[in-house]
C-alpha positions in Angstrom: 74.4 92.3 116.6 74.8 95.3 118.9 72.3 94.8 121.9 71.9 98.7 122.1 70.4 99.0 118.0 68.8 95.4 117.5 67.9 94.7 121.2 68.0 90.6 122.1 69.6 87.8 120.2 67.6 85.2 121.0 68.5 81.9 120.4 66.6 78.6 119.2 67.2 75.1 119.9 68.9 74.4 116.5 71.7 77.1 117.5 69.6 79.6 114.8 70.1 83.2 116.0 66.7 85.1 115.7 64.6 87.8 116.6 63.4 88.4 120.0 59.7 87.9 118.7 60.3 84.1 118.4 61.1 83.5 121.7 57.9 85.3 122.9 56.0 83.3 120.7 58.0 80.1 122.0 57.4 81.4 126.0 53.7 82.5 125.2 52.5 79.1 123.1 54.8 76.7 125.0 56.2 75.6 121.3 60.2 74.6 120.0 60.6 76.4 116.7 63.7 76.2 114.6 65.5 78.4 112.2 63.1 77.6 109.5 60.5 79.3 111.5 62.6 82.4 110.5 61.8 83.9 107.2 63.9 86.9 106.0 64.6 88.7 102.9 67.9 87.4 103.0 67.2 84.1 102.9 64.6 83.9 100.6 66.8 85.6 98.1 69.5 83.0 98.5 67.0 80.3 98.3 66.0 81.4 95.0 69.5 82.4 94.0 70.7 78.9 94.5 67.6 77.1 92.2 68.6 79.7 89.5 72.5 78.4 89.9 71.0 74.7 89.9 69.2 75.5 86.9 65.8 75.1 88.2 64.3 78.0 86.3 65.6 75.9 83.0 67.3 79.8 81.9 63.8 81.7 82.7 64.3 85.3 83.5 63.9 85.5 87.6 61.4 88.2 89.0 60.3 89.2 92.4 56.8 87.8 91.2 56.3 85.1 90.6 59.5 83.3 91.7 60.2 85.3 95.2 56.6 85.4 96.0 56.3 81.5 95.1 59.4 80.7 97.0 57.9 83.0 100.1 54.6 80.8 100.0 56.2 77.2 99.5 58.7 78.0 102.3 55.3 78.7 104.9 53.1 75.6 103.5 56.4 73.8 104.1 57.2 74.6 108.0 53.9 75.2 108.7 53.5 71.0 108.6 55.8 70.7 111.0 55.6 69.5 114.6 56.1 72.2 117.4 55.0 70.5 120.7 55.6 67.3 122.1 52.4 66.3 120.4 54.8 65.9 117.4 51.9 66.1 115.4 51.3 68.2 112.2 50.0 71.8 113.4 46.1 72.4 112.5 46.8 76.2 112.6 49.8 78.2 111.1 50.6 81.5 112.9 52.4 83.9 110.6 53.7 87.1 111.8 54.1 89.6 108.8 56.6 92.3 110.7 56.8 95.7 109.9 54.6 98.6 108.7 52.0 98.6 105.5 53.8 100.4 103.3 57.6 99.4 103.9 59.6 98.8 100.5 61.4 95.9 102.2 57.7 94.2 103.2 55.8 94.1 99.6 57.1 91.4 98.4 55.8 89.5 101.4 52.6 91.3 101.3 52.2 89.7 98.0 52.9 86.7 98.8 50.6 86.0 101.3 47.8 88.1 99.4 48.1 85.1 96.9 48.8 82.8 99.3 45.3 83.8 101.1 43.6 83.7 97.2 45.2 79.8 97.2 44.3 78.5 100.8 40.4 79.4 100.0 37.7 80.8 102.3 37.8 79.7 106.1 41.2 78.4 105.4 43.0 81.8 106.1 42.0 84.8 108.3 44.3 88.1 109.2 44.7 90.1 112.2 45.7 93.5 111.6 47.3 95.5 114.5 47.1 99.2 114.5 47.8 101.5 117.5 44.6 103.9 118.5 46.0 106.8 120.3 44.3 108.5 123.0 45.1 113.0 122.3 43.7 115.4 125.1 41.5 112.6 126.4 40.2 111.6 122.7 40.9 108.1 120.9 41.6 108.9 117.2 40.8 106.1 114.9 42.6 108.2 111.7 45.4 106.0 111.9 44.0 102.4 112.0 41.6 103.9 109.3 44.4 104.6 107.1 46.6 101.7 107.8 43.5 99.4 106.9 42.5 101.4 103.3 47.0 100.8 102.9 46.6 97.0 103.6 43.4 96.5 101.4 44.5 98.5 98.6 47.6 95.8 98.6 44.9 92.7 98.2 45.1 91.9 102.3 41.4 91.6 103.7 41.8 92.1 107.7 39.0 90.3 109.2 39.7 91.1 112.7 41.5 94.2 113.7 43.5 94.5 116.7 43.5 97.8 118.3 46.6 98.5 120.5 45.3 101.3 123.1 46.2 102.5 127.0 42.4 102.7 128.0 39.6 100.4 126.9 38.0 101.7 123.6 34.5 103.4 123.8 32.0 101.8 122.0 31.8 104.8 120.0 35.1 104.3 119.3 34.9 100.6 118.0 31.6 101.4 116.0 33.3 104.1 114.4 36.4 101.3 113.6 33.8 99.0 112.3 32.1 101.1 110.2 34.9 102.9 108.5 37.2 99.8 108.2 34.1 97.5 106.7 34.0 94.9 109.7 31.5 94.1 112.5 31.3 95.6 115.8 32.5 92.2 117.1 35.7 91.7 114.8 37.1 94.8 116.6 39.4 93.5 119.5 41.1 96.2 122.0 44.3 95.1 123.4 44.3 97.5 126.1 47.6 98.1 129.0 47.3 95.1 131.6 48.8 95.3 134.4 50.8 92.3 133.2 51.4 91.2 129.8 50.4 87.4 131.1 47.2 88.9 131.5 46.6 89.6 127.7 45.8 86.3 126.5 42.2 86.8 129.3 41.4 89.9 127.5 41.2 88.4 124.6 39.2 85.1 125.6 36.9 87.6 127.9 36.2 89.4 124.0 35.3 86.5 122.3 38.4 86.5 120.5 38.1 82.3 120.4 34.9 81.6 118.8 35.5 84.1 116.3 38.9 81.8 115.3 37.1 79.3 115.6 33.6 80.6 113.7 36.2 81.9 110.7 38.3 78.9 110.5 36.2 76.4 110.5 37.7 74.9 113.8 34.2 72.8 114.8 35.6 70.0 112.5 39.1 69.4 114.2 39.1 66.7 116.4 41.3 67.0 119.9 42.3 63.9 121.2 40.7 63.7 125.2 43.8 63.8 126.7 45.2 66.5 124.8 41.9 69.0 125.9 42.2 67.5 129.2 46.4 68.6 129.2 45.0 72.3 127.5 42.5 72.7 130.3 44.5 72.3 132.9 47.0 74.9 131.2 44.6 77.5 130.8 43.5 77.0 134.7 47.1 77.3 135.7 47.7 80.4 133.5 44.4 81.9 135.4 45.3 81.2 138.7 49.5 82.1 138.2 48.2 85.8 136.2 44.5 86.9 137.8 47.1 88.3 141.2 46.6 91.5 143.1 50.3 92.2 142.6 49.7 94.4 145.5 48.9 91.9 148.0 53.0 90.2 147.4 56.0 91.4 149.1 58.4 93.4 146.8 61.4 90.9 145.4 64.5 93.7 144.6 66.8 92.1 142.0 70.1 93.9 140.8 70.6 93.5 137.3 74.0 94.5 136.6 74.7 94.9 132.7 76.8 96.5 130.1 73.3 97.9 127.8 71.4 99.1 130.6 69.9 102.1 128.8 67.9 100.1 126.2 66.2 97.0 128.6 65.1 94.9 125.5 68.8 93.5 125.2 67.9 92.1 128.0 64.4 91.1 126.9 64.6 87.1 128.0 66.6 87.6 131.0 63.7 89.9 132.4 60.7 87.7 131.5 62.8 84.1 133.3 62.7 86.7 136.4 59.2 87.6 135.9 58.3 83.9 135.7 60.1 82.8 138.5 59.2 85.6 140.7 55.5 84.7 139.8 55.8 81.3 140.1 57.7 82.3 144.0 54.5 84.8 145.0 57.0 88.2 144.8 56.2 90.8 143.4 59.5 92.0 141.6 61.2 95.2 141.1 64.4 95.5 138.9 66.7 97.8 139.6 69.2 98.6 136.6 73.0 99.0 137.3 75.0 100.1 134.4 78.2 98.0 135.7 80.4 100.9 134.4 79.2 102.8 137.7 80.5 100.5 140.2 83.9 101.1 138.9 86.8 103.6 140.8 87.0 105.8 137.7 83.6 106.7 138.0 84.0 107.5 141.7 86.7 110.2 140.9 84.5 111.6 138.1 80.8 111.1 139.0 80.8 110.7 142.5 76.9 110.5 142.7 76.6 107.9 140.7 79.4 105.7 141.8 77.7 105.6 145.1 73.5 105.4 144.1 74.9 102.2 141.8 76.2 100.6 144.9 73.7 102.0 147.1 71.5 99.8 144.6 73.8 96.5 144.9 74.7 96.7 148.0 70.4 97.3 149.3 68.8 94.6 146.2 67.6 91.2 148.0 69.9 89.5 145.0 72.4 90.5 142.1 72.5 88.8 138.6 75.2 89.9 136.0 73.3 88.2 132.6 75.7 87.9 129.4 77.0 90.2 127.1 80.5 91.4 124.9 84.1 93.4 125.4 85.7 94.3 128.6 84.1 97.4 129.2 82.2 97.1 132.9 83.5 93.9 133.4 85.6 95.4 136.7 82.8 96.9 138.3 80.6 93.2 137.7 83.5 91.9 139.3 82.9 93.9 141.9 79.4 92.8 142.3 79.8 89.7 142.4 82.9 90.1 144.6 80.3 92.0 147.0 77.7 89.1 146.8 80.4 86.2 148.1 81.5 88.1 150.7 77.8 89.5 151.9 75.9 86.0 151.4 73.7 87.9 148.7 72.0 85.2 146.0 74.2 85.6 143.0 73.0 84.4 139.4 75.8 84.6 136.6 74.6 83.5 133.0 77.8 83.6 130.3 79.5 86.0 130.9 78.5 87.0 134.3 79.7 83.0 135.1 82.6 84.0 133.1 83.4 87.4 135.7 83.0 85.0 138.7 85.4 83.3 137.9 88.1 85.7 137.2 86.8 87.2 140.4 87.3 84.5 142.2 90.7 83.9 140.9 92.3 87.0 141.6 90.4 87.3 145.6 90.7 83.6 146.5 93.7 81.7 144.6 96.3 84.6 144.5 95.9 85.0 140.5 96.0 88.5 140.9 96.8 89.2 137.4 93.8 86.9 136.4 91.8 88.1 133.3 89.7 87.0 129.7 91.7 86.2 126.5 88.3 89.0 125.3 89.9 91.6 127.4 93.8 91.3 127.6 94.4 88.8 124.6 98.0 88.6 125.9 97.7 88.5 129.5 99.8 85.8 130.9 96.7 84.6 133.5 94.2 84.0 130.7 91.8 82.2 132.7 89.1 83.0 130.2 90.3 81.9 126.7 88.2 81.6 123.2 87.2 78.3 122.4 90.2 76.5 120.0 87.0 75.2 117.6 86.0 78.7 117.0 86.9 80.9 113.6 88.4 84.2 115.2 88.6 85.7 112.3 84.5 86.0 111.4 82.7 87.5 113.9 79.4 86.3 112.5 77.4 83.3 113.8 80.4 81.7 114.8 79.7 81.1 118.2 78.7 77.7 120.3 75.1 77.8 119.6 72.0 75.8 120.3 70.8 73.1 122.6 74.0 71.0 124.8 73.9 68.9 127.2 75.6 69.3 130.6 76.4 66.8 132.5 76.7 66.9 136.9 79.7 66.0 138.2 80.2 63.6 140.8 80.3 64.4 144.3 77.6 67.5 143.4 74.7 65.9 145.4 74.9 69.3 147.5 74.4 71.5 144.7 71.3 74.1 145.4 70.6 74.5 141.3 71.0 70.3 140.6 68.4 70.0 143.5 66.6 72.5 141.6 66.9 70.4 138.3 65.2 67.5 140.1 68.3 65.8 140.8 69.0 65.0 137.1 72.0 63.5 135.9 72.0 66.5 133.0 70.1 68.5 131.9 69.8 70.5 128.1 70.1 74.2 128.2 70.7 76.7 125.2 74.5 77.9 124.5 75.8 81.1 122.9 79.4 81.9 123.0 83.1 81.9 122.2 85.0 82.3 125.2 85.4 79.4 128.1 87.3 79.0 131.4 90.7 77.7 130.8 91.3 74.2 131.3 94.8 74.6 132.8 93.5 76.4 135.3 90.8 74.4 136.7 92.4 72.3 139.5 93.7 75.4 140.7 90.4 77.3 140.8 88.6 74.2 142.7 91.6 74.7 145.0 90.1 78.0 145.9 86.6 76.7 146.6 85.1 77.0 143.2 83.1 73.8 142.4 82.8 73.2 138.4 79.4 70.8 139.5 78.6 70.9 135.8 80.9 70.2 132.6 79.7 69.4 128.8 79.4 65.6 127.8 83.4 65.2 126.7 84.1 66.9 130.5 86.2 69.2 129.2 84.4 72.6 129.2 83.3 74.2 132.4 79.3 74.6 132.2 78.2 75.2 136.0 80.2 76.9 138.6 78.5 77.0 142.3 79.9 77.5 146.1 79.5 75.1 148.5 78.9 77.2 151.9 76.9 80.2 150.2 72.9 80.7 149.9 72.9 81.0 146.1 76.1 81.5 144.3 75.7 80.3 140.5 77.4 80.7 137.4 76.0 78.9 134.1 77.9 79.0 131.2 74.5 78.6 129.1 71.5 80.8 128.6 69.2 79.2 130.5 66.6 82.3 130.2 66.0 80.8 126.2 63.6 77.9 127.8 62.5 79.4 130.3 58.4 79.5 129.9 55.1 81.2 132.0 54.5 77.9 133.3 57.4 76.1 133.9 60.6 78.7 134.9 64.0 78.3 134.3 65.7 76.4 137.0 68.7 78.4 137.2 66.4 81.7 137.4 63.7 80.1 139.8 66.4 79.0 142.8 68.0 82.3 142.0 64.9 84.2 143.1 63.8 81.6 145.3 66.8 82.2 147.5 66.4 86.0 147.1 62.9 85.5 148.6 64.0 83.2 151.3 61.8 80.1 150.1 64.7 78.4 148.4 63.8 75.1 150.4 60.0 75.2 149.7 60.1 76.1 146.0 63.2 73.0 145.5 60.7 70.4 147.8 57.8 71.5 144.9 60.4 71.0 142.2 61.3 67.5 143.3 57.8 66.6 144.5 57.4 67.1 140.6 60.2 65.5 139.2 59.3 62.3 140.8 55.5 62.6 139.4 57.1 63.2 136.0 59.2 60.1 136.1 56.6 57.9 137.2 54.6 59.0 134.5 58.0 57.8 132.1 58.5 61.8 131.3 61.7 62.1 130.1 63.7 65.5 128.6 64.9 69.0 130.0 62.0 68.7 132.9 63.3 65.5 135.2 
């Protein structure tokens, strides 16, 4: 998927490649979701396709309704009973996002599905939030919109019983009476979503406007029992998320990070990459400020072209407290990330590289410091005779679809790596499990010649034979992960890769990797095992 037209890829743990919105809800909820959690048109059509083949229909004629509408609803009673958290018990509540706006041709047969669906499930077993923007035009909020939108949804058999008003200011009481009255709810089933400072704010609006015991008053939630220690684990989570997002931003010193990219101009592509940084720089007291270099800038063409922006891009490089090159596709800007990262060995600068920004490292470092001056990626120069990039032998090259190295790997330390900065940061684990999405890898035959140079491969996967974790030894933060370690990164608990990276940015890489282990030990003790030693 182009990152400029579809923004993010994100991808789960089952190597399913999905919409960004899933890993919000997984970051946000603290969940694991899987490709079933994923219901598009496209599948459901094959679904039904294949019964008709199997003969499950027994010859019937097959219609949108009932048998797409019935497949729609069995696929959500389905996933909806099944374990998320490391409760591993069956949910109690089923959150289902219907994308979109009222209206679309592509969204009815969904609407109707889960207009019968809501008809099946009975009263206090099913209750819908409809979201609708309230604008705000020479200082009035028009409610038009949201009033339209709702007569839409009802007149296709949805009920909303709480509306969601997405606004910039809070909403006048005038405002919300004039919502409730014309959209047939009470006063106290309009919520306003208002601008927060920080999104990890939003979930306090909504518990400061009662938004829980109305869930709870609808649903029926009085009867579910929670186990002790799982309200005791769910206090504790909330009081974190209280204390880590009720900040006066203000009060922290300003963190300035370098992202240096190939889609720049549209900063959803780099949707998960930005909220790892936000955690970590929350969870480190900064308050942080990225500063977006389109890599193509840093290059010499550009210098003899655009002269002004050659130098403001490394004006931003050379001035940003730490530089991260995150992942992306084709050769274009590659030389001027080389550059960057070239400038961040030789300068000491904290340097994060996920794919392939780990991938550009190491080219880098193979051209400056082991004489492979001719070094390159099989994805840029498929005939180059230094190939120290190459695609991955297992991998189809001819389909460019969902033929990548996906999902959740392990990686495995390598012996002698007791000095590395990110292991520290994993709690000393042996390995860790981290989320993979690519095609290309660094070239085995190449390897002992590389680690000549003083590029430590600290991490490999579990055969040893691909190249996971590149770090130097005598540098304050220089890290390259062949994985995308911004996938698990969550609110409360940041990615490790991410977290040392701004750590050592900030200067508190020593405190933040003390807390880390402090916490690894406690988890042990307590027989935790999994991604969080």
């Amino acid at each position: 998927m182009n990152p400029k037209e579809h923004g993010e890829c994100f991808v789960l743990n089952d190597g399913g490649e999905v919409d960004l919105d899933l890993g919000n809800y997984e970051r946000y909820l603290n969940i694991t979701l899987t490709r079933e959690n994923n219901i598009t048109t496209g599948k459901i059509y094959q679904h039904v396709i294949e019964k008709e083949r199997r003969g499950d229909y027994l010859g019937k004629t097959v219609q949108v309704v009932p048998h797409i509408t019935d497949a729609i609803q069995a696929w959500i009673e389905r996933v909806a009973r099944i374990p998320v958290d490391d409760t591993n018990e069956e949910p109690d509540v089923c959150i289902i996002e219907l994308g979109g706006t009222v209206g679309d041709i592509e969204s009815m047969p969904f609407v109707e599905a889960l207009t019968q669906l809501r008809r099946r499930a009975g009263k206090n077993n099913f209750l819908q939030i409809h979201v609708s923007y309230v604008p705000t035009i020479n200082g009035e909020q028009k409610t038009k919109p949201t009033q339209h939108a709702v007569k839409s949804v009802r007149s296709a058999g949805l009920i909303p019983d709480l509306i969601a008003c997405r606004c910039e200011l809070p909403l006048e009481q005038s405002t919300i009476a004039k919502i409730a009255h014309h959209c047939q709810v009470e006063i106290e089933q309009v919520v306003a979503v208002r601008d927060m400072p920080t999104i990890y704010q939003v979930p306090i609006l909504l518990e400061d406007q009662g938004l829980v015991p109305l869930l709870r008053e609808t649903l029926h939630l009085e009867g579910v029992s929670i186990a002790p220690a799982l309200k005791k684990k769910g206090d504790a989570i909330w009081k974190r998320w209280r204390e880590l997002t009720i900040t006066k931003d203000h009060f922290y010193e300003t963190l300035n990070i370098a992202l240096v990219g190939k889609y720049v101009e549209l900063h959803d592509s780099y949707l998960s990459v930005i909220k790892s940084l936000e955690h970590s720089a929350m969870r480190c007291r900064r308050k942080l400020n990225i500063i977006w270099v389109d890599a193509e800038n840093l290059e010499p063409h550009i210098r003899a072209a655009e002269p002004a922006r050659f130098h403001k891009a490394w004006h931003d490089v050379c001035t940003a407290q730490g530089i991260l090159v995150p992942g992306g596709f084709g050769q274009r800007g590659t030389e001027g990330m080389m550059a960057a990262a070239k400038w961040a060995r030789d300068n000491k600068t904290p340097y994060l590289g996920i794919c392939l920004g780990m991938q550009i490292a190491v080219i880098e470092h193979a051209r400056e410091m082991c004489g492979i001056t001719g070094a390159t990626s099989e994805e840029f120069d498929a005939k180059a005779d230094d190939r120290v990039i190459i695609f991955m032998p297992e991998i189809d090259k001819a389909t460019m679809g969902g033929t990548m190295r996906l999902g959740l790997r392990p990686t495995l330390f390598q012996p002698g790596s007791e000095w590395s900065k990110l292991r520290a940061m994993y709690g000393e684990a042996p390995a860790v499990l981290e989320r993979h999405r690519h095609r290309y890898e660094v070239n085995p035959a190449y390897i002992e010649k590389l680690e000549q140079g003083g590029l430590d491969f600290i991490g490999k996967d579990e055969l040893g034979e691909r190249m996971e974790i590149v770090e130097l030894k005598n540098h304050p933060y220089f890290v390259g992960v062949q994985y995308h370690p911004e996938y698990l990164s969550r609110v409360l608990e940041p990615s490790k890769p991410y977290l040392g990276f701004i750590a050592a940015s900030a200067g508190c890489l020593p405190q933040i990797t003390a807390e880390l282990l402090q916490e690894a030990q406690e988890k042990l003790a307590n027989g935790v095992n999994g991604n969080d030693f």
